[in-house]
C-alpha angles and dihedrals in degrees: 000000000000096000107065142298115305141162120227111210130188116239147187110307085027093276126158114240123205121186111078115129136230103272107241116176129193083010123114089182094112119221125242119239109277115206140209112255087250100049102042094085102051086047082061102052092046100061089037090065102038088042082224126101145211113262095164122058126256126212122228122203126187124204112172097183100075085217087051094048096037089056089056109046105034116115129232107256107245109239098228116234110222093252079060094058091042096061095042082057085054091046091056097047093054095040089059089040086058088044096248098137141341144217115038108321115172119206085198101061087044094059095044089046093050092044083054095059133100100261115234121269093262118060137186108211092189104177081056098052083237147131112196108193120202086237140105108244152327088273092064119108103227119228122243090264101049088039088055090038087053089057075065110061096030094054083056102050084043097058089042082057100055103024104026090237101174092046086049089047096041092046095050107128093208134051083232098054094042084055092045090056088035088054092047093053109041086042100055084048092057087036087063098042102050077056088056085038091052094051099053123117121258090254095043092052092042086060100042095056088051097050082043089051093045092039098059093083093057117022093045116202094272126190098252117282082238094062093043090067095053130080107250092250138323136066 
């Protein structure tokens, strides 16, 4: 490995785990985050585009068996208060109001539905300071559409790294003001990855929007597993 000195470790599910660092007694120099061959690159990208860099370690996790990897990456549902549903009830008033959207849309089904859905095949356990990827190893070489979703997640722990994106988000006192830094952060993430996505060779994006076509059945458009372990909005 080109990027550092680091250990790979079985662990539960028989996934590969990528993240331990070189063990350096009696030594304050600290030691710089240190990346799987097939994830390196994207890392890179990653901090080229968004002009910031890691200076904490992730953790990267490979399950190759999608039960395997949907057991362990799925998060609990939160059982909504009924201050949550009110606002929600509020959100939707003033979404149809802006013309957003009409009829009788519920932002709480759609959370519970979404909560309910398969997660992508590239998720952020944030709480974890780790990315699982529904792959076989390190020594796997990602498709097109697991390398952009990756931007993804990394621009996100990035930025949780740098800003504190999920305490700003978990401490907002308003459901506007939770959408608003929700907004912010799940934006700059795609932002970065259309880039990726962008760049990509003709015979790399052709491949990606056909895994993307093929995928929609079963790896739904979920909420991020990061926001599912948060409250809405509020203390």
């Amino acid at each position: 490995m080109d990027r550092g000195c680091a250990a790979h470790r079985t662990g539960r599910h028989g996934a590969g785990a990528w993240g331990l660092q070189r063990w350096a007694p009696f030594t304050d120099e600290v030691t710089a985050p240190s990346w799987p061959g097939n994830v390196a690159p994207l890392v890179d990208y990653v901090e080229e585009a968004t002009g910031e860099h890691f200076v904490d370690q992730v953790l990267i996790e490979y399950i190759d068996q999608k039960a395997d990897y949907v057991a362990r990456v799925r998060a609990e549902p939160i059982e909504l208060t009924a201050a949550d549903r009110k606002a929600d009830l509020t959100d939707e008033a003033v979404g149809r109001a802006l013309g957003l959207w009409a009829g009788d849309a519920s932002i709480t089904k759609m959370h519970e539905a979404m909560d309910g859905a398969d997660p992508i095949p590239v998720t952020w356990l944030a709480d974890e300071n780790t990315i699982v990827i529904n792959t076989k190893s390190f020594l796997t070489e990602l498709s097109p559409l697991l390398r952009a979703e990756l931007t993804v997640r990394l621009t996100q722990a990035l930025d949780d790294q740098l800003f504190h994106t999920l305490d700003r988000i978990q401490r907002v006192p308003t459901s506007q003001e939770y959408q608003a830094l929700v907004a912010i952060s799940v934006g700059h993430a795609v932002w970065v990855h259309d880039l990726y996505v962008a760049d990509l060779s003709d015979d790399d994006i052709d491949e990606y929007y056909t895994a993307s076509d093929e995928g929609n059945a079963d790896w739904p458009t979920q909420r991020p597993t990061y926001l599912s372990r948060i409250k809405p909005f509020g203390p």
